[in-house]
N, C-alpha and C positions, 0 to 999 in steps of 0.2 A: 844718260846725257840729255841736257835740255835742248829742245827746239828752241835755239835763241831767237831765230825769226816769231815764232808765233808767240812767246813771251814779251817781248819787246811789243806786237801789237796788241797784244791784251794789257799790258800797263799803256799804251798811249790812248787805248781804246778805254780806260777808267780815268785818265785825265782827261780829255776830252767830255766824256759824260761827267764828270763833275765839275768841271768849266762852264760846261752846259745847265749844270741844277738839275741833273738825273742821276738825286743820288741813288736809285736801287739797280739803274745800271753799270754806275762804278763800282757797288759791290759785289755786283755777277762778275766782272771783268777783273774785278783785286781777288778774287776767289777763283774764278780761272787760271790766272797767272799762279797762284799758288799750288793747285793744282797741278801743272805743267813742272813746278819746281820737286814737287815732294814726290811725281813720280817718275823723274830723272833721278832723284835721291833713291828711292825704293830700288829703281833698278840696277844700281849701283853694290848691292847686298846681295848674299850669297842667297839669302830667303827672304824675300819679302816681306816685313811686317803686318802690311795690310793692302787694300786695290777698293778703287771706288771711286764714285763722283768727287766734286769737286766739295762737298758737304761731306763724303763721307772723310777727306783727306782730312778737312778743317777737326772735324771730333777726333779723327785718330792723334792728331799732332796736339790736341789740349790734353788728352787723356796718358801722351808720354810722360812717364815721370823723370827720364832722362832727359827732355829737352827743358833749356831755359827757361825759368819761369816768366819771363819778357814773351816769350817764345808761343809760350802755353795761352798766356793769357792773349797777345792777340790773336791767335788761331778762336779762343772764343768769344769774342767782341765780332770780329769776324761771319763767325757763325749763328750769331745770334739772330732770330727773324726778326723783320723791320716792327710786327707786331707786339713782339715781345719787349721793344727798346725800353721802357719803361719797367719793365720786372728783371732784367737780365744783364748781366754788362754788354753794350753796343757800342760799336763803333761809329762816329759822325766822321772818321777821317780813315775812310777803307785801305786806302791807297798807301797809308804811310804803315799803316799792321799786315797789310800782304808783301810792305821792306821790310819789316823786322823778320820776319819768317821766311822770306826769300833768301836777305842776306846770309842767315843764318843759315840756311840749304846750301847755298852759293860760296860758304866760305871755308869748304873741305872739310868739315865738321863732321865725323863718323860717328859719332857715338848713338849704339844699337842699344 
């Protein structure tokens, strides 16, 4: 089950920073909230697929070959380092790939 309170302020807390022009704390806070969601989803399974930070949740969710390829790819746009942005696929819109992955969490979608 999601902490709906602290998800809701971890997405107002990455609008907010990117209103602001802080985009490397809107992607902490779209990558928290995803976090929050994939391990209300994890706990939902009889076994766990995997446990970790909010980096580790993002690589586990690209590397499913069950989840959506919509799915997949923003978990690593997502997860890409701001360093990397030029060799990697990155995300300039954090906020709108930690919804595609949310709703997707969020929309009773079981497949293990």
């Amino acid at each position: 089950m999601v902490n709906q309170t602290l998800l809701d302020q971890e997405l107002a807390a990455a609008v907010k920073a990117s209103n602001d022009g802080n985009d490397g704390k809107a992607r902490v806070c779209a990558r928290r909230a995803v976090a929050l969601v994939a391990e209300g989803w994890l706990g939902g399974l009889r076994e766990p697929l995997w446990s970790g930070d909010a980096m580790e949740h993002l690589r586990q969710i690209q590397r499913q070959p069950s989840f959506p390829l919509p799915v997949r790819q923003a978990a690593e746009r997502l997860s890409t380092p701001v360093p990397r942005r030029d060799a990697a696929p990155f995300t300039t819109e954090p906020l709108a790939d930690a919804r595609v992955i949310i709703e997707y969490f969020t929309a009773g979608t079981r497949e293990r």
